[in-house]
C-alpha positions in Angstrom: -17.0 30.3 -50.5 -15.7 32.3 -47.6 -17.7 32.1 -44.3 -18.5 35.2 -41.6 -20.5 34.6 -38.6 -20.7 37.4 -36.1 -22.4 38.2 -32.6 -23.2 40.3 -29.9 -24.5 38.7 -26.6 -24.7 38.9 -22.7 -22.7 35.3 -23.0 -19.5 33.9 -24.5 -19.6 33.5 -27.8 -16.7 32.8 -28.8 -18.0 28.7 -29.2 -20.9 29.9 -31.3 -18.6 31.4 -33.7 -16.3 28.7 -33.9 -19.4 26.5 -34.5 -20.3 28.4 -36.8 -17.4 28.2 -38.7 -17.4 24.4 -38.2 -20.8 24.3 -40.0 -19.3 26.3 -42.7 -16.3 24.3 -43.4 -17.8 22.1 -46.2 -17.2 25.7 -48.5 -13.9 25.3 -48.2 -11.3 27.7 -47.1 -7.5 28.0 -46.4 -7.4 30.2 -43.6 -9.6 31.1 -40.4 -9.6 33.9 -37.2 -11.9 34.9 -34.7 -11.9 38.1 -33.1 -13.6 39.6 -29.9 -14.0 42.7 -27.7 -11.8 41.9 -25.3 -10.9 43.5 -21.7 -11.5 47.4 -23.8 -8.8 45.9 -26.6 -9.3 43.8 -29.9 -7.9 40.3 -29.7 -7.9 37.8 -32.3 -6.5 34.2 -33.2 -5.9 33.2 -37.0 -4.9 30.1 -38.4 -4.0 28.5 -41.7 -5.1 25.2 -40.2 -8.7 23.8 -39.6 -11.0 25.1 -37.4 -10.5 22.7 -34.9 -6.6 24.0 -34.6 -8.5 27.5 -34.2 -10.2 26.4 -31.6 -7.8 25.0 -29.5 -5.7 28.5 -30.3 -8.6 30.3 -28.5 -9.0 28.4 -25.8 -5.3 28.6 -24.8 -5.3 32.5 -25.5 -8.0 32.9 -23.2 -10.5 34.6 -25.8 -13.3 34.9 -24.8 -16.1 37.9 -25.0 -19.5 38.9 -25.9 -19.0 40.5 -28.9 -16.8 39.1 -31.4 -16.8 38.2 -35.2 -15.1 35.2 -36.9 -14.4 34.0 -41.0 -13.2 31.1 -42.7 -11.0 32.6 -46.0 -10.3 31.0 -49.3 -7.6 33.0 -51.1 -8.4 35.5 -53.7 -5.8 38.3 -52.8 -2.6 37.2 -51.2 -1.4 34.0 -51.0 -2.8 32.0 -48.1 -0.9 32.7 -44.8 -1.3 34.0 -41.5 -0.9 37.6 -42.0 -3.6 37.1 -45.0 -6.3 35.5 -42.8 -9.3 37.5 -41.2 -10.1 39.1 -39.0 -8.6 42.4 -40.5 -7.5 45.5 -37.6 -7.2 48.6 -38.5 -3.7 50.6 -37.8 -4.2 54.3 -37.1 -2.4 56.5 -39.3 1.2 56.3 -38.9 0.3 53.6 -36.2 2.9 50.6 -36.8 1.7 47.6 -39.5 1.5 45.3 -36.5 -0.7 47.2 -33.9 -3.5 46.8 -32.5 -6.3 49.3 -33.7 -9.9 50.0 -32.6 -11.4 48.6 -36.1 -11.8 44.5 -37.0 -13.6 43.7 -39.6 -14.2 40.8 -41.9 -15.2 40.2 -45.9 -16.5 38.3 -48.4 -16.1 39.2 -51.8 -14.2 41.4 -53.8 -13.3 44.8 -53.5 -12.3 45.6 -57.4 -10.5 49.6 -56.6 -9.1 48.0 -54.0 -5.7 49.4 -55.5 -6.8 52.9 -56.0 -7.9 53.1 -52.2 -5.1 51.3 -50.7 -2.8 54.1 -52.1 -5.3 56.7 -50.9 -4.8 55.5 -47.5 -1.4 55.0 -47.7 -0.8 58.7 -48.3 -2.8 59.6 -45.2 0.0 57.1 -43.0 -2.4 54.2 -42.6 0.4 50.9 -42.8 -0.7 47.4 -44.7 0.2 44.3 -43.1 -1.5 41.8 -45.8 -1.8 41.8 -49.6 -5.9 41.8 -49.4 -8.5 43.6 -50.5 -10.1 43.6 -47.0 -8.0 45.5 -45.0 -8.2 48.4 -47.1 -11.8 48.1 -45.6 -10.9 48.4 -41.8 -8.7 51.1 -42.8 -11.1 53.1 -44.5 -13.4 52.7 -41.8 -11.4 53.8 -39.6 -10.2 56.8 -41.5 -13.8 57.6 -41.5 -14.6 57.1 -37.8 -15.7 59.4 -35.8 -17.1 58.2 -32.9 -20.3 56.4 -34.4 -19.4 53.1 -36.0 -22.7 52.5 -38.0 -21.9 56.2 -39.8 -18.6 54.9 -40.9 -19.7 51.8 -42.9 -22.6 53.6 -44.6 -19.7 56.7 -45.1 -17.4 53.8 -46.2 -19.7 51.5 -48.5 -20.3 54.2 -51.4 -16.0 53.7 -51.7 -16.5 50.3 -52.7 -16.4 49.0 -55.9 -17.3 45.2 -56.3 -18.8 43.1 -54.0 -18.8 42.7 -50.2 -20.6 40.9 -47.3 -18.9 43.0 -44.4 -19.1 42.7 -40.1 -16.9 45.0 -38.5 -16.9 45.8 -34.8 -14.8 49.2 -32.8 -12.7 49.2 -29.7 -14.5 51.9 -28.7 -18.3 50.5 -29.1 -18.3 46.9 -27.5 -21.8 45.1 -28.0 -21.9 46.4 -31.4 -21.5 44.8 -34.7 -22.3 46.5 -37.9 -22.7 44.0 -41.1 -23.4 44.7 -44.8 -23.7 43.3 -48.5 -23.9 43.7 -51.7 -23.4 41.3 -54.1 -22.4 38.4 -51.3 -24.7 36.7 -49.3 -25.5 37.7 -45.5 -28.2 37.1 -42.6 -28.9 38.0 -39.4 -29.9 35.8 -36.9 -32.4 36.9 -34.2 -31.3 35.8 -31.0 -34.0 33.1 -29.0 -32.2 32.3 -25.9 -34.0 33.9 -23.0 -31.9 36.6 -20.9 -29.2 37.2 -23.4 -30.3 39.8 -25.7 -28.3 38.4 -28.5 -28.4 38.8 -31.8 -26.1 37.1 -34.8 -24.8 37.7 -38.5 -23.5 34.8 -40.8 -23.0 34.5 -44.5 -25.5 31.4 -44.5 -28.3 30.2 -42.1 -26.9 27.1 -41.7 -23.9 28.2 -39.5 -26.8 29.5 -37.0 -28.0 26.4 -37.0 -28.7 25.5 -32.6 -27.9 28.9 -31.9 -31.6 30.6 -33.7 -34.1 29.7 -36.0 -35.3 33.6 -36.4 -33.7 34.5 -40.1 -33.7 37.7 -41.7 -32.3 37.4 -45.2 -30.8 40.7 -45.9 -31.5 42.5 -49.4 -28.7 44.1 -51.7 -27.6 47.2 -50.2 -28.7 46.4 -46.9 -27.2 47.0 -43.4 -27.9 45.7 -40.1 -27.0 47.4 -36.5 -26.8 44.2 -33.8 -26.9 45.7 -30.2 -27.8 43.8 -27.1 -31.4 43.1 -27.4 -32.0 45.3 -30.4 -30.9 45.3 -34.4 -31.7 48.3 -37.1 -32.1 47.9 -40.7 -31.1 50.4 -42.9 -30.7 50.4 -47.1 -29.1 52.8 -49.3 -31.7 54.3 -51.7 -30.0 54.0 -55.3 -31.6 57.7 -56.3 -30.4 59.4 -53.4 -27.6 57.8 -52.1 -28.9 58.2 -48.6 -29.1 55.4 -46.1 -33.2 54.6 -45.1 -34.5 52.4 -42.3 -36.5 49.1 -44.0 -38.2 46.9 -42.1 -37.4 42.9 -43.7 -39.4 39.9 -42.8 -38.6 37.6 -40.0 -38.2 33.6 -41.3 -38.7 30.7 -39.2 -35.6 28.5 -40.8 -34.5 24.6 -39.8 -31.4 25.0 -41.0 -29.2 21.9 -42.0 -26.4 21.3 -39.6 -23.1 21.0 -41.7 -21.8 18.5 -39.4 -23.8 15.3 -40.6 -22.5 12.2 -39.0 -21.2 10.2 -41.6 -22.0 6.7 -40.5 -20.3 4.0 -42.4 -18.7 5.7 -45.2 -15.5 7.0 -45.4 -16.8 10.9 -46.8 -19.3 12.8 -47.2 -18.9 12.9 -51.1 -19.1 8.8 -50.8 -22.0 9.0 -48.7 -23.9 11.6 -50.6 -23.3 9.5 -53.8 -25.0 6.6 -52.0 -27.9 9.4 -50.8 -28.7 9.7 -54.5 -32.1 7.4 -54.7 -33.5 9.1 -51.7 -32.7 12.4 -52.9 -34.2 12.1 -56.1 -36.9 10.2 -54.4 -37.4 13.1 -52.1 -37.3 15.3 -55.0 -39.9 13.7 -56.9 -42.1 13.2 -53.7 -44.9 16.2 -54.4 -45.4 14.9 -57.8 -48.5 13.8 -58.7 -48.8 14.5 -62.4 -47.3 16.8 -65.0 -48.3 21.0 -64.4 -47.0 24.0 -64.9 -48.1 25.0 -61.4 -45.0 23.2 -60.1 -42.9 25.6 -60.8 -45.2 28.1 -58.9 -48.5 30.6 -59.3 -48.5 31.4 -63.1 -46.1 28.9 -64.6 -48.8 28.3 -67.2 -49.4 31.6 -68.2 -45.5 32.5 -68.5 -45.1 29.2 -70.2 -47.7 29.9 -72.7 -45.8 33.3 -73.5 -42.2 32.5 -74.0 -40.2 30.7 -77.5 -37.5 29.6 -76.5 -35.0 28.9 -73.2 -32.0 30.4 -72.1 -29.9 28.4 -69.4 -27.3 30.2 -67.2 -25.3 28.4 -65.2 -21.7 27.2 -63.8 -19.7 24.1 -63.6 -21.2 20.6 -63.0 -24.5 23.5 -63.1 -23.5 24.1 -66.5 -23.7 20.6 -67.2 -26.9 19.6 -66.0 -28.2 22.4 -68.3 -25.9 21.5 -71.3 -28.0 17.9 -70.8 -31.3 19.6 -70.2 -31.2 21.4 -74.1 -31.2 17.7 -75.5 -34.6 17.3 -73.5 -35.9 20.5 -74.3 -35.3 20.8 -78.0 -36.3 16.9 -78.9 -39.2 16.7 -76.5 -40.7 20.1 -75.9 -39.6 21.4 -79.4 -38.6 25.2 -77.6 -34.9 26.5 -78.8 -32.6 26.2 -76.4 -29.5 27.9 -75.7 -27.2 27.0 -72.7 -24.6 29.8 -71.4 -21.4 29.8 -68.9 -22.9 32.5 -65.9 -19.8 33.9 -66.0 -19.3 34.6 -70.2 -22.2 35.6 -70.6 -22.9 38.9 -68.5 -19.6 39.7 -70.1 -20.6 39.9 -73.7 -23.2 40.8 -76.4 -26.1 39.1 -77.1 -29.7 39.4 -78.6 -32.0 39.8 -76.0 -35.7 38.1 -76.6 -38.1 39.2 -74.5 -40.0 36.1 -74.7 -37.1 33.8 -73.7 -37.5 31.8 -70.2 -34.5 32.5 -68.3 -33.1 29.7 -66.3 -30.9 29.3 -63.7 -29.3 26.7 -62.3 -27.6 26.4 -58.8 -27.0 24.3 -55.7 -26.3 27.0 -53.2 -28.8 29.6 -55.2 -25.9 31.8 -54.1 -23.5 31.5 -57.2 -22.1 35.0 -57.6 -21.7 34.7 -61.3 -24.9 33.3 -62.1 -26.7 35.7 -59.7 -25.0 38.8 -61.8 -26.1 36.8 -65.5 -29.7 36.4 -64.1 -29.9 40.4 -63.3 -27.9 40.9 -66.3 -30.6 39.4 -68.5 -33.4 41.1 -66.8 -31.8 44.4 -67.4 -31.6 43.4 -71.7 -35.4 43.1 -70.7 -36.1 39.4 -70.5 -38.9 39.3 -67.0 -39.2 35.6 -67.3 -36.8 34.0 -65.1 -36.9 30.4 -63.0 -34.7 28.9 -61.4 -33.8 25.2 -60.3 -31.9 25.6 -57.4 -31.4 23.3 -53.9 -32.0 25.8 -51.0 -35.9 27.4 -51.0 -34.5 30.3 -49.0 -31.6 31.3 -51.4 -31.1 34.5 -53.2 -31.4 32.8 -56.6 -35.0 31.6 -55.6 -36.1 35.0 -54.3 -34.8 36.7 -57.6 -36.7 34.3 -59.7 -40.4 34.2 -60.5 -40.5 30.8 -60.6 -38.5 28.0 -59.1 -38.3 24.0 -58.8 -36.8 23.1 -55.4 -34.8 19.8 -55.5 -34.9 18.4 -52.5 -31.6 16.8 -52.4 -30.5 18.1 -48.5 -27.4 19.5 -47.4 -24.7 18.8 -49.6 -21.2 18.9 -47.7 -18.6 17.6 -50.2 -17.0 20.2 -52.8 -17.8 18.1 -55.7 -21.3 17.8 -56.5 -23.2 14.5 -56.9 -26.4 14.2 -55.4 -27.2 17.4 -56.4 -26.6 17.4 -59.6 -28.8 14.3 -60.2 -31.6 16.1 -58.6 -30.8 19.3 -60.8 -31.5 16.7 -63.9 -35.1 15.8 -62.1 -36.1 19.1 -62.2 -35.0 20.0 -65.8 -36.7 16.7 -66.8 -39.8 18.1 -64.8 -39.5 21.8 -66.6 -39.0 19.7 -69.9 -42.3 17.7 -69.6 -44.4 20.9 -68.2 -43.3 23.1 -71.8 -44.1 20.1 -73.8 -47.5 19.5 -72.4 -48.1 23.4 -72.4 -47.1 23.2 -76.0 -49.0 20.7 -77.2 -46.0 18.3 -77.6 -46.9 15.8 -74.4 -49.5 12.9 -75.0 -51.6 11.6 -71.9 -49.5 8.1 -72.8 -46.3 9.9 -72.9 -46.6 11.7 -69.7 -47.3 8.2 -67.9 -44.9 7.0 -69.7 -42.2 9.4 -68.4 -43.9 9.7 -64.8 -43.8 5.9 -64.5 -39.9 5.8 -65.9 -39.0 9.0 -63.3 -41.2 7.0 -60.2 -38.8 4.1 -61.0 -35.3 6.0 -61.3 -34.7 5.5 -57.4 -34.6 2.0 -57.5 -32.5 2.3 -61.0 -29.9 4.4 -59.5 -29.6 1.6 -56.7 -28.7 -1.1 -58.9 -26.2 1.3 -60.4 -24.6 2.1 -57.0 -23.8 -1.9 -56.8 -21.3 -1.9 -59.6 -19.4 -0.2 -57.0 -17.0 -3.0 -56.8 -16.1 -3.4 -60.4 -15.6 0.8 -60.1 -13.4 -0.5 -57.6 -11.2 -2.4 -59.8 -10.8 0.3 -62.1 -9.7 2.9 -60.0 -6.8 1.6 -58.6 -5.4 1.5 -62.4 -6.2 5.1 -62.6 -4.5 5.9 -60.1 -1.5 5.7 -61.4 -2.3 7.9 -64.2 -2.0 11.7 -65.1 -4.4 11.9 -67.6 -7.5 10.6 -69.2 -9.8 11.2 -72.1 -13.6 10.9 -71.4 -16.0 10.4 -74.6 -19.6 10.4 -75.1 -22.6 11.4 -77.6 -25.4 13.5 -78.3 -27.4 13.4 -75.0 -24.3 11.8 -73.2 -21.3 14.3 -74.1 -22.4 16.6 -70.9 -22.2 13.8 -68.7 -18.6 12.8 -70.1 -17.7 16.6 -69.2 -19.2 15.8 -66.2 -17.3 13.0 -65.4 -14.0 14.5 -66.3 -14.7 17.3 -63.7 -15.2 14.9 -61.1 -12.2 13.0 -62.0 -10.0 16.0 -62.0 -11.5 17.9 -59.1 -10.3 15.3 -56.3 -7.7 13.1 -57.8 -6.0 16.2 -59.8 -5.6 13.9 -63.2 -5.8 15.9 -66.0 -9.1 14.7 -67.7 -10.8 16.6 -70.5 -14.0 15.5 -72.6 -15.0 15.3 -76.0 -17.7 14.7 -78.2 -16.7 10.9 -79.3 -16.9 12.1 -83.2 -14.5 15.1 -82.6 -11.8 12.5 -81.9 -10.7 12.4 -85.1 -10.2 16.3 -85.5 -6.9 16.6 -82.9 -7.8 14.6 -79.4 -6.3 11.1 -81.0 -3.1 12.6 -81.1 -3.1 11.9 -77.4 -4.3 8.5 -77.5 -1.4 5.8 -76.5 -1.3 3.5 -74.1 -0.9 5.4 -71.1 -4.1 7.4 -72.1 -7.4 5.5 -70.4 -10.2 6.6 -72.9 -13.4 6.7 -70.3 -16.7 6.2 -72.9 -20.1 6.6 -71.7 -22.2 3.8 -74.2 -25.9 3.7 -73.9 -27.6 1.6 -76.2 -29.5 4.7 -78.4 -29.3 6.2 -81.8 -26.0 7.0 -81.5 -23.5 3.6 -80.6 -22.7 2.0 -83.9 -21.0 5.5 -84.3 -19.5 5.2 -80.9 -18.1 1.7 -81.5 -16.2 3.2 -84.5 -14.9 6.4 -82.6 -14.3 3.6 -80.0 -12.0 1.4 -82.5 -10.3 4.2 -83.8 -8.9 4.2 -80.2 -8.0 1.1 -80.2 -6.4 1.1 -83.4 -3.8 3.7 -81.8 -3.0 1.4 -78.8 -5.7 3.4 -76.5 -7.2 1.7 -73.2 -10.8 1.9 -73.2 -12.9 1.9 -70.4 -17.0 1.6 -71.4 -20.0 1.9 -69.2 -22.2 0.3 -71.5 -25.8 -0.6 -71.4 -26.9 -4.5 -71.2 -27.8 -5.0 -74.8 -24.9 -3.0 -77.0 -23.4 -6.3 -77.4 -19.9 -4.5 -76.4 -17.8 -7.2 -74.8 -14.1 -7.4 -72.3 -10.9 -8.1 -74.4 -8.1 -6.5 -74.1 -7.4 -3.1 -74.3 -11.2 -2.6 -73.8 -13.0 -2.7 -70.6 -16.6 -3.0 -69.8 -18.6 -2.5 -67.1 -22.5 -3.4 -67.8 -24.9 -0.9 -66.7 -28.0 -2.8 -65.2 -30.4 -1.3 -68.0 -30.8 1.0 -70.6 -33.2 4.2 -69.3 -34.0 6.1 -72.3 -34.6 10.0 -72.0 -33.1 9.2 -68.1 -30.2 7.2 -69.3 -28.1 10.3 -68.5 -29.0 10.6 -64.8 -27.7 6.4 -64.4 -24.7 6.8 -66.6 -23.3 9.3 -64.3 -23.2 8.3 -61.0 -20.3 4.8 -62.1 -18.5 8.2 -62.9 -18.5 9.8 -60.0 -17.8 7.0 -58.2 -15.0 6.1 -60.5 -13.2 9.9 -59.5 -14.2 9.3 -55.6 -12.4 6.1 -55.5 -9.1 7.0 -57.8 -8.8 9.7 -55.5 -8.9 7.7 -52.4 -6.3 5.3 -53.7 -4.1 8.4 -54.3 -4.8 9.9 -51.1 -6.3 13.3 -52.0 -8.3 15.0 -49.9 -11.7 14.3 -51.6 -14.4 16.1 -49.3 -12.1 19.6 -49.5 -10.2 19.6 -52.6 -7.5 21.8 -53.0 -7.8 25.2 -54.4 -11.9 24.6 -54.4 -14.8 26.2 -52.5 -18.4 24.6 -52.7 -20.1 28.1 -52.8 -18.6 30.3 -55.2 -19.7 33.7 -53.8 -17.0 35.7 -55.8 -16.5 36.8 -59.3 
């Protein structure tokens, strides 16, 4: 979601921020600011433009320094605006709302008594010049200041309640920057370039990326001291409440830049639908046969002890684990049960200590999801994996197992690529329980590895229906709302497809299970409504074509991805587009990708902003 990169150095730095931020962009955000140590003063630029427009602002204000800190914002509290965007200064008490104080300081997260301490504060003269959480931050910090900046935050983080990634620098202490978390995502950066004696903090490796390769992947609780040539490490002991220094390992990371060329295609979210038989390929590459050792060093042993599966996840997540409990329950025989992240920390359940807890993420940063994993481990369930797209991720260091998709950098808001992947490795985790179980033949694993080896090539002939999608699209369009069906194994992909549709072309498109149409969603059928129905040619279509005529019967448009030999054909009022073949078990990984390129290409034609989509973030490292 929201991106920090911070720096102290003999240099400028002010470019290696706003690279930084550049590389962070594909999050999303609404607002963006840099501040520096300045000439003995604070200055900062903010803008509720793109980076680049930052960029230009610093360069004709003259900022530049060698200690500064810089964010990209996406709204939570106060609208998004100028006086809303970070950097946050402090104001000294009684100090007027639009001074210049000696604290900046920017944040990730929430601050949930934000309230409660922004009154506090008030009462002791300190103004407000936003409606966010974060400047009750710098004001605290301030309050608590007395002449040692590191002594402030660690006075100042017990305060907070919620969660924070925090770097904050003083007036009065220039090649300093102090930088903290818990519950957000933050690294430090050792600095490499000879003579400078530099040293960086960012929410995510990647916006380091050309600047260092030295990682330190800080820890909940932690904070990190960056002087000139030096950093500290210190982490607040949950017993005692007392700050102690910890020594954390040093990571050699090749970040992904997040400034891919594009080459010939028009977006990224085009050009990582069209990456989708390489990723998968790539994901699929160490895979030589079917083992629980996969999924790491005592896979078997964990496998052999657990009864059943518990997926957490969020959004198109969700969905690749909604899909995943079809494969699990009808080929590995293990119960299954598949939970929003976000619900389920929230509520009651029955803990089973001999559950497999799963998580599913892109980012393996996923606020919500990180909270249900810990959230299950405290109801006393150890077993925990995760299938997640960045090896280096918190999600993948909190787990005791993990499959790595290897699906690359993915820079557009909606997810395609990786979700496929996501599906791979479910597939993978669904084969390894059934052979551990007993449920997977030597004919049936080369069955499965042969139909997986030959999904790449599958997903290709897929990708050149694109034409036909095409055609389609520009009717859609001109529409507000859709319907999207499907069945059994199918209806998470129709979810999925509605979310794509709806996340960058802003029609209102909802799915249903196609035999549910009957109990309220036909109301809405006419001939305005295009019904989207995923048909695969498996145990399930001669009841789709009836949910399917029962939309036609009401005057409904319906648009089929069908399989070769369903024998559904064009007439009017009923569309088809023929799927090159019918993939079984897989069939859910093909019939998804003519949906998302069905939302990309409605959304070109109504000129949305498809990579950045309005009112979106790609990772969601709030609450």
């Amino acid at each position: 979601m929201c991106g920090i990169v911070g720096a102290v150095s003999q240099r400028n730095i002010v470019p290696i921020l706003i690279e930084g931020l550049k590389r962070l962009e594909y999050r999303g955000y609404d607002s963006c600011g840099v501040a520096v140590h300045q000439g003995g003063e604070l200055k900062r630029a903010r803008s509720t433009s793109r980076v680049a427009e930052l960029h230009s602002q610093t360069a004709e204000d003259g900022i530049a320094s060698g200690t500064g800190i810089a964010h990209t914002r996406w709204a939570t509290h106060g609208v998004p605006a100028v006086h809303n965007a970070h950097p946050h200064f402090s104001h000294g008490p009684n100090a007027a709302a639009d001074s210049v104080g000696r604290i900046a300081l920017v944040h990730n997260g929430i601050i949930e008594n934000h309230d409660e301490l922004r009154h506090e504060l008030k009462a002791k003269g300190y103004q407000f010049s936003s409606q966010t959480d974060t400047e009750v931050i710098a004001h605290l910090v301030d309050h608590l200041y007395h002449g040692d900046l590191l002594e402030a935050v660690q006075a100042a983080l017990p305060r907070l309640k919620g969660a924070y990634a925090i770097a904050v620098f003083c007036r009065d202490e220039p090649h300093r920057v102090i930088a903290a978390r818990e519950g957000s995502p933050l690294v430090l950066g050792v600095g490499t370039e000879a003579g400078q004696g530099e040293n960086f903090v960012a929410s995510d490796a990647m916006a380091l990326a050309g600047v260092t390769d030295q990682i330190v992947y800080l820890e909940e609780g932690d904070v990190v001291d960056l002087q000139l040539g030096r950093y500290w490490l210190s982490h607040r002991n949950a017993e005692t409440g007392r700050f102690e220094s910890v020594m954390r390992e040093v990571r050699t990371v090749h970040a992904h830049s997040g400034a891919a060329e594009l080459g010939p295609y028009r977006h990224y979210m085009q050009k990582e639908i069209f990456e989708q038989p390489v990723a998968i390929a790539n994901t699929l590459d160490a895979v030589a046969g079917i083992t629980p050792e996969l999924f790491g060093d005592g896979a078997y042993r964990i496998f052999k002890e657990i009864d059943s599966v518990l997926i957490l996840a969020c959004g198109t997540s969700y969905y690749s684990g909604s899909t995943a409990k079809y494969w699990l329950e009808s080929i590995a025989k293990i119960p299954t049960s598949v939970e929003i992240a976000s619900e389920y920390r929230y509520r009651d359940s029955v803990p089973n200590p001999r559950t497999l807890v799963v998580t599913i993420s892109q980012s393996g940063e996923t606020a919500d999801t990180l909270a249900a994993l810990k959230h299950a481990r405290a109801l006393g369930m150890k077993h925990t994996l995760t299938v997640c797209n960045v090896a280096t991720s918190a999600m993948v260091r909190e787990c005791e197992l993990a499959y790595i998709t290897r699906a690359g950098a993915e820079i557009g808001v909606a997810s395609t690529k990786a979700f496929t992947t996501q599906l791979v490795g479910l597939f993978m985790l669904t084969l390894a329980l059934a052979q551990t179980r007993g449920h997977l033949s030597d004919e049936q694993e080369a069955e499965h590895l042969k139909a997986l080896r030959h999904l790449p090539v599958a997903v290709q002939a897929v990708l050149a229906l694109e034409p036909q999608v095409i055609a389609w699209s520009e009717e859609f369009a001109r529409k507000e709302n859709a319907l999207f069906l499907g069945r059994g194994l199918h209806y998470p992909i129709a979810l999925e497809g509605a979310l794509k549709l709806k996340e960058i072309s802003y029609i209102h498109a909802e799915a249903y299970p196609a035999g549910e149409l009957k109990h309220g969603p036909l109301a809405l059928v006419t001939a305005e409504m295009p019904v989207v129905t995923v048909a695969p040619n498996d145990a399930l279509l001669e009841k789709l074509k009836s949910n399917m005529q029962e939309v036609r019967a009401r005057g409904g448009q319906l648009y089929v991805f069908a399989d070769g030999d369903t024998q559904i054909e064009s007439e009017p009022g009923l569309h088809v587009i023929r799927m090159p073949e019918h993939y079984g078990a897989l069939s859910p990984i093909l019939h998804v990708i003519p949906l998302q390129l069905l939302a990309y290409h409605t959304a070109c034609a109504r000129g949305t902003d498809v990579d950045k989509p309005r009112n979106l973030a790609k990772s969601v490292t709030v609450e």
